[in-house]
C-alpha positions in Angstrom: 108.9 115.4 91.8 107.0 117.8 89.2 104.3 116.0 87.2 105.4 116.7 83.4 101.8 117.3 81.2 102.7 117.8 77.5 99.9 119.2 75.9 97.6 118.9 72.3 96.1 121.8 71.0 93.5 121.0 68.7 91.9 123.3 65.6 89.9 121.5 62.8 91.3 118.0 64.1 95.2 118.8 63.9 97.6 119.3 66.4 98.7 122.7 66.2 100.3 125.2 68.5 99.7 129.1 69.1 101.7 132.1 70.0 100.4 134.1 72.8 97.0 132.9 72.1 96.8 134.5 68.8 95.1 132.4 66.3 96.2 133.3 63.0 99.6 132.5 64.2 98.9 128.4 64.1 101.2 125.9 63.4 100.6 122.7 62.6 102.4 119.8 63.4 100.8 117.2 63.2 97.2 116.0 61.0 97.4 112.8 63.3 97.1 113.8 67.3 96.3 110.6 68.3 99.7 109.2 67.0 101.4 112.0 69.0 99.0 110.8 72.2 100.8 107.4 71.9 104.0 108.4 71.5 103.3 109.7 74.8 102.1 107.1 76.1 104.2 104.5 75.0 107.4 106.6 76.4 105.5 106.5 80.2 104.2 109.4 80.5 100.8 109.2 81.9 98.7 112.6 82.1 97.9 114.7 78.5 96.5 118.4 78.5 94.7 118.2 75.4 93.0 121.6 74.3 90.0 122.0 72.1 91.0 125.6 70.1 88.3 125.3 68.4 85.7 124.8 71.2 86.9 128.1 72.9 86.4 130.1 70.1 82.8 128.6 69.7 81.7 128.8 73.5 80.7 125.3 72.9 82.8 122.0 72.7 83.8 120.4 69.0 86.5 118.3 69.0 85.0 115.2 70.8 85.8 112.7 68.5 89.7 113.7 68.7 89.4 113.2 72.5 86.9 109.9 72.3 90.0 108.3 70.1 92.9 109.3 72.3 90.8 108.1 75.1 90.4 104.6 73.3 93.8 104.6 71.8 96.1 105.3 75.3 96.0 105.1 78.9 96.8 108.8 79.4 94.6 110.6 81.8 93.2 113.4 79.8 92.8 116.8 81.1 90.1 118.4 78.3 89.6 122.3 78.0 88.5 124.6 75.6 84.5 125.5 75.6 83.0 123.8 78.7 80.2 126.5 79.2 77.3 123.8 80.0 76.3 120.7 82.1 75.8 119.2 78.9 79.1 119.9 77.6 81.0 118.6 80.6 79.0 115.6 80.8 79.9 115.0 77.7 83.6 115.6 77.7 83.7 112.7 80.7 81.8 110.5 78.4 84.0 110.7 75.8 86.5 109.9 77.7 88.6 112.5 80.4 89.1 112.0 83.4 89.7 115.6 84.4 88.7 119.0 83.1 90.0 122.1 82.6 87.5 125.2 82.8 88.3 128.9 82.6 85.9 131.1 81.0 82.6 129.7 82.6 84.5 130.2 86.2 84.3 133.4 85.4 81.2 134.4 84.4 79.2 131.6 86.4 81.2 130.7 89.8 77.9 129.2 90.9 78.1 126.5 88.0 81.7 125.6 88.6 80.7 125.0 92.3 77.7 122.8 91.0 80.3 120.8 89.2 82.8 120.5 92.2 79.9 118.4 94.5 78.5 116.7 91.3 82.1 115.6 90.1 84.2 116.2 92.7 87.2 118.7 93.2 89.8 115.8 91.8 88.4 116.1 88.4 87.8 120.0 87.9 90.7 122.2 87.2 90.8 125.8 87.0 92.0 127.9 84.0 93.5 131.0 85.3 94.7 132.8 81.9 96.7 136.0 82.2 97.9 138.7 80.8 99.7 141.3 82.5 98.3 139.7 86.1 94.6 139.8 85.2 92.2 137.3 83.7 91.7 136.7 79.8 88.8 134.6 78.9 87.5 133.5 75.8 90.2 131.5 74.1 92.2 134.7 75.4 90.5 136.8 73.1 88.5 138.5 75.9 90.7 140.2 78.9 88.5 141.5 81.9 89.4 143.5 85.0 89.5 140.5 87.4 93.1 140.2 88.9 94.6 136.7 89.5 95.0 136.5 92.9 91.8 137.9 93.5 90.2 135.5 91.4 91.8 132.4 92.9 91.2 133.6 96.5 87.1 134.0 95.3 87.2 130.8 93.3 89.0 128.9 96.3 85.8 129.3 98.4 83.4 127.4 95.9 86.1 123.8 96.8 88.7 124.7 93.6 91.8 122.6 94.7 94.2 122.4 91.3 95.0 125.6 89.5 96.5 125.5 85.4 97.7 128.9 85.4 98.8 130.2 81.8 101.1 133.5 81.4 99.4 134.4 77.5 102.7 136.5 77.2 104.7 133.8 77.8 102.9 130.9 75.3 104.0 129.8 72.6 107.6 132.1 73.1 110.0 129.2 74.0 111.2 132.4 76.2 110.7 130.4 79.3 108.3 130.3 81.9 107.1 133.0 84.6 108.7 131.3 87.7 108.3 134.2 89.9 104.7 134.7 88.9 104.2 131.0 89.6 106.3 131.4 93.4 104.1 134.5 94.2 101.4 132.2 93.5 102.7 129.2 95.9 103.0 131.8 98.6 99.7 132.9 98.6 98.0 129.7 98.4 100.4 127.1 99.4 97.8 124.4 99.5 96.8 124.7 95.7 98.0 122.4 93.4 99.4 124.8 90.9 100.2 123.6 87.3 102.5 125.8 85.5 101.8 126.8 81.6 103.3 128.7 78.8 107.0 129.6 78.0 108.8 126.1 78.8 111.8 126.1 76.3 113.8 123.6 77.7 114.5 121.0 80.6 116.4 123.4 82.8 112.9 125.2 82.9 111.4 122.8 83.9 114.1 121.9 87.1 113.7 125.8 87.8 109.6 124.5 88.2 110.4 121.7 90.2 112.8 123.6 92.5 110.2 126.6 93.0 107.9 123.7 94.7 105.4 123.8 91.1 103.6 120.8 91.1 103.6 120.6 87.4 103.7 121.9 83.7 102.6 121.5 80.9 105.0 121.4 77.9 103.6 122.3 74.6 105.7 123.8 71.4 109.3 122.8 73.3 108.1 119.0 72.5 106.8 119.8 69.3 110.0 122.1 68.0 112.4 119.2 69.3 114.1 121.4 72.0 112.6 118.8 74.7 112.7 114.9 73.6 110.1 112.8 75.0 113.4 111.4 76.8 114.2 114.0 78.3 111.1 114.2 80.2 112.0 110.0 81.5 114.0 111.7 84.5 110.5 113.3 85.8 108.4 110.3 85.5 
């Protein structure tokens, strides 16, 4: 069974959502994300992506206090992303409250310090942002693309313990065009033994069987929930 992860994007404290990364092109939808956390959690659901905007585009994290309240307020387990660059920082985000982190940009500029944080942390609890855009690596809050290819990058990255894999098609997000399944099976073929977590694109729940049936392990499900094409329901049959 795919693990469903509906997601929070965070700017300035609001949930919002993104097209293809860009971020002039916010919407908000809610100035309340820990309300939208409990919905989630009061329908079952147990794991939340939630994504500090605002902490990529600073190199450093800021929203804390959003993820310290929808720590306190649920019992979702709370993947946090979005301007990890330090030991200090990702201390931090565990102390406030995730269980599990999501780091891209600093896995590509410092592979030493994501293997430091794989023994100090363990590989359970660090997950690795692959962002891409036309099959090679954006960084930055996708502001940055560099020359690194994706499968490249995983196979390098696989050698300092990385064992889950959030892989993001920036063409895709924020599109409700659906996901990039065949990006996502060449993926599974080359390293079966990653647990891959598809992103970006999910427009409804037959996406989401296509996932399950591709042997994904999960998604994360972002403007769908928030434009009402998914219901929290809807996802019930996954749990």
């Amino acid at each position: 069974m795919i693990d469903v992860i509906p997601a929070i994007d965070i700017i300035g404290g609001k949930c919002v959502r993104l097209k293809q990364g860009n971020y002039k092109s916010r919407t908000i939808y809610h100035e309340n994300p820990v309300e939208v956390a409990r919905a989630f959690d009061d329908a079952g659901i147990k794991r939340l992506h939630l994504v500090d905007l605002d902490g990529a585009k600073a190199a450093q994290v800021v929203n804390l206090k959003v993820l310290a309240a929808i720590a306190s307020a649920t019992e979702l387990e709370i993947d946090f992303g979005g301007g990890i660059k330090s030991d200090t920082d990702i201390q931090k985000v565990f102390d406030h409250g995730a269980r599990m982190v999501t780091v891209g940009s600093i896995a590509v500029t410092n592979p030493a310090m994501l293997g430091s944080w794989i023994a100090r942390y363990g590989s359970e609890r660090i997950i690795l942002g692959a962002d891409v855009k036309g099959d090679k690596i954006a960084i930055s809050g996708w502001t940055e693309e560099t020359d690194t290819g994706l499968f490249e990058y995983l196979a390098d990255r696989k050698n300092t313990g990385i064992k889950k894999v959030l892989c993001t098609d920036i063409s895709k997000d924020g599109m409700l065009k659906g996901p990039a399944v065949e990006l996502y099976q060449r993926i599974k073929l080359g390293f079966a033994d990653l647990y891959l977590i598809a992103s970006g694109g999910v427009s409804a729940v037959a996406d989401i069987e296509k996932l399950e049936e591709s042997g994904i392990d999960a998604v994360v499900i972002g403007k769908a929930l928030y434009e009402k094409r998914i219901s929290i329901n809807d996802l019930k049959k996954f749990l």
